[in-house]
C-alpha positions in Angstrom: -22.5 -20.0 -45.5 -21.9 -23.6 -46.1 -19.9 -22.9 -49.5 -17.6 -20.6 -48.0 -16.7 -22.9 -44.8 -16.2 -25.8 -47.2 -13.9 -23.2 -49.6 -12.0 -22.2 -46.3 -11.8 -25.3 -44.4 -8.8 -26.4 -46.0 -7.0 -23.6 -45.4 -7.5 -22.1 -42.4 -8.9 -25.0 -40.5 -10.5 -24.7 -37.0 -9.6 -21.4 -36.8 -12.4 -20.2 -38.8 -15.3 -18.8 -36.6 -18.4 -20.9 -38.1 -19.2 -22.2 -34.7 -19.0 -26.0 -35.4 -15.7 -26.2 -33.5 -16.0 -28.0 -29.9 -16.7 -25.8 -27.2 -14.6 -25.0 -25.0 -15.6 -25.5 -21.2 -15.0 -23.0 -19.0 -12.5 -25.0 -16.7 -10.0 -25.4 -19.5 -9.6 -21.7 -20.4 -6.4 -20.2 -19.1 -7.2 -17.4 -16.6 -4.3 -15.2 -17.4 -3.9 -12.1 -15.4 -2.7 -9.2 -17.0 -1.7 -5.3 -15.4 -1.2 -2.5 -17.5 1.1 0.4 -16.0 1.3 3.9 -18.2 4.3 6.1 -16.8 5.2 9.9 -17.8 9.2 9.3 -16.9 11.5 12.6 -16.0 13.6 14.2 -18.7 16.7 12.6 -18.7 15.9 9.7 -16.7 14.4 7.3 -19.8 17.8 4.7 -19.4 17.5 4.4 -16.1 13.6 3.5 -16.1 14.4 1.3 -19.4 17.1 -0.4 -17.2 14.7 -0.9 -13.9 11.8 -1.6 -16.3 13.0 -4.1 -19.0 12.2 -7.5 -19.2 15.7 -8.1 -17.1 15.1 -4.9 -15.3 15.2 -5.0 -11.2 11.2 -5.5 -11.2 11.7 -8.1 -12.9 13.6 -10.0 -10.5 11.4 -9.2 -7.8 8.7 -10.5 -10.1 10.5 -13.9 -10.6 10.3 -14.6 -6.7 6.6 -15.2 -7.1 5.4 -18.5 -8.5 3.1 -18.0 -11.3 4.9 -14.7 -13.0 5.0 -15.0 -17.0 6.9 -12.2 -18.1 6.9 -8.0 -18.3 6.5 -6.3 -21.3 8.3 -2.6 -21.9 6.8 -0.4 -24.2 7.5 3.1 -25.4 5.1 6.1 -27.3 7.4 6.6 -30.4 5.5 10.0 -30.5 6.2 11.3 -26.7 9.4 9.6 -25.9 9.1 9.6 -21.8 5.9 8.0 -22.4 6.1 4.4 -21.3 3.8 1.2 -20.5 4.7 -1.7 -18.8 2.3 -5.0 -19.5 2.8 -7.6 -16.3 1.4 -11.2 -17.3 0.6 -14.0 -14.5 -0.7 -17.0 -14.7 -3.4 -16.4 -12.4 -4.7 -13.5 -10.3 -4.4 -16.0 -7.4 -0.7 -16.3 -8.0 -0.4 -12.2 -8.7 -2.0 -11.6 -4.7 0.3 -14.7 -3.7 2.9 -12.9 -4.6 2.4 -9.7 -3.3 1.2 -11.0 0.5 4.5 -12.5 0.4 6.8 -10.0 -1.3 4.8 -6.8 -0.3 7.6 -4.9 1.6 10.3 -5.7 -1.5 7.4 -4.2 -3.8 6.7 -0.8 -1.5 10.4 -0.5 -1.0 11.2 -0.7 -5.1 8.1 1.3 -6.0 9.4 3.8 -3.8 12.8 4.1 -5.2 11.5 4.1 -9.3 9.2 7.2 -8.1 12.1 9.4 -8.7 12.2 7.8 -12.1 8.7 9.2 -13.1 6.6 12.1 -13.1 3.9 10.0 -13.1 2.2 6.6 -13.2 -1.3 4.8 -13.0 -2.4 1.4 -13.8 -4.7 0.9 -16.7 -5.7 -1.8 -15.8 -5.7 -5.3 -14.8 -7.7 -8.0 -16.5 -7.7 -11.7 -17.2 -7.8 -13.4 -20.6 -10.7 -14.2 -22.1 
């Protein structure tokens, strides 16, 4: 083992995994909050979920009244085209329930108005970075 971190260590550093790097304490790990949304969107309404949904999309601005909001991911199944996931990032989940005790009627009233967009949608999850 010790050959092949010395034969690595100039190239790739501290990113190898051989353990010998400073541990990181707990406190100084980002806590990143991440939700994952899947949507099955109606025939024929794709550009107008892209629009609402896109990284400038209406949600979007909602999202940007809440301190702590990172940025919204759009993505699409290549393979069943009204297939669609959205990936919210926040800094915190603190800042994620901030935002939503504050901003909670805007978010009903906008969720309620994309529902004609979809067919469906369920979150896959939320989770924090490791």
């Amino acid at each position: 083992m010790a050959e092949i971190r010395k034969a690595f260590r100039s190239k790739l550093g501290e990113y190898l995994p051989f353990g010998d790097a400073a541990p990181t304490r707990q406190s100084e790990k980002k806590s990143m909050y991440v939700i994952i949304w899947e949507f099955q969107v109606k025939a024929g309404r794709q550009k107008d979920f892209e629009k609402a949904y896109a990284s400038n999309g209406i949600w979007v601005k909602l999202f940007r009244r809440g301190a702590g909001y990172l940025n919204t991911e759009l993505i699409r199944d290549p393979k069943r085209p009204q297939r669609y996931v959205t990936i919210d990032r926040w800094i915190s989940l603190e800042a994620y329930d901030a935002f939503i005790e504050k901003w909670k009627e805007d978010y009903e009233a906008l969720d309620a108005y994309c529902k004609n967009l979809t067919e469906r949608e369920s979150q896959l999850g939320a989770f924090t970075q490791l």
